[in-house]
C-alpha positions as CSV (number, residue, x, y, z in Angstrom):
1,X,-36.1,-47.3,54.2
2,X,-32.6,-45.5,53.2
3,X,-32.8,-43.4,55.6
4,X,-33.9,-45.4,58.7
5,X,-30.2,-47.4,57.7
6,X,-28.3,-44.2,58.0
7,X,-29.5,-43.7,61.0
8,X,-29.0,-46.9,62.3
9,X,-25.4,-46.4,61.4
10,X,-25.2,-43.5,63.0
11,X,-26.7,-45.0,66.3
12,X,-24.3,-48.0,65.9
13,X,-21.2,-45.4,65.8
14,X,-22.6,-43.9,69.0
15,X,-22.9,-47.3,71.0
16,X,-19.2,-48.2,69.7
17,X,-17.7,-45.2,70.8
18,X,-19.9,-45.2,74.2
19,X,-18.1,-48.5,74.3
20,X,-14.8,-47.4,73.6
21,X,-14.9,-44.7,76.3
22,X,-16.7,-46.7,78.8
23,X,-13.8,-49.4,78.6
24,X,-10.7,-46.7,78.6
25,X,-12.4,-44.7,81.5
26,X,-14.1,-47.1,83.7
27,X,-16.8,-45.2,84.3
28,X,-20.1,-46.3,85.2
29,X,-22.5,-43.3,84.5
30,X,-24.2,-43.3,81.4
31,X,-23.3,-40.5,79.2
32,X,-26.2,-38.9,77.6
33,X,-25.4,-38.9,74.4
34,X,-25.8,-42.9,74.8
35,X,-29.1,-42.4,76.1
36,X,-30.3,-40.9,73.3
37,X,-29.1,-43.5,71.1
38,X,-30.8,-45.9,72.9
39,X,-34.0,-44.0,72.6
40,X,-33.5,-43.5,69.0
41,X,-33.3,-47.1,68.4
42,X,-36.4,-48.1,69.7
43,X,-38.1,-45.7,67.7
44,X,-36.4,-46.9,64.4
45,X,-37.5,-50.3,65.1
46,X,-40.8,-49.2,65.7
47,X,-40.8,-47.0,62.2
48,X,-39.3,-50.1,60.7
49,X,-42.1,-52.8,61.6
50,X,-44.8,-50.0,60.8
51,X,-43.3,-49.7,57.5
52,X,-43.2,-53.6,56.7
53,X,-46.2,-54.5,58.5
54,X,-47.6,-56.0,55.7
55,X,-44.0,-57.9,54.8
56,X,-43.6,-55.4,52.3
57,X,-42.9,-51.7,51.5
58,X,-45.7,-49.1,51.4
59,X,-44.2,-48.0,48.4
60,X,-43.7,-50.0,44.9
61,X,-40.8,-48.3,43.5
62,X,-40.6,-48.3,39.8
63,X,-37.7,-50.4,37.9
């Protein structure tokens, strides 16, 4: 599950910069590298809700 946050983050830094740009250059094509993020996303929520499908992790980590 660690890793599915990092790359959250990473797609969250991606839509703030798109956001950033988008605002200082008034430009209405979407760059790709926005695209991607978007695509990304949806398959991190997907892995996510396979992961906890049962409300929990597959994995019962010791501690």
């Amino acid at each position: 599950m660690r890793g599915i946050r990092d790359i959250e983050r990473k797609i969250e830094q991606v839509e703030s910069k798109a956001l950033v740009t988008e605002k200082t250059e008034q430009s209405e094509s979407q760059p790709a590298e926005m695209t991607e993020a978007q695509i990304a996303k949806g398959y991190v929520a997907a892995v996510r809700v396979l992961l906890l499908e049962d409300g929990d992790p597959p994995l019962e980590l010791p501690g």
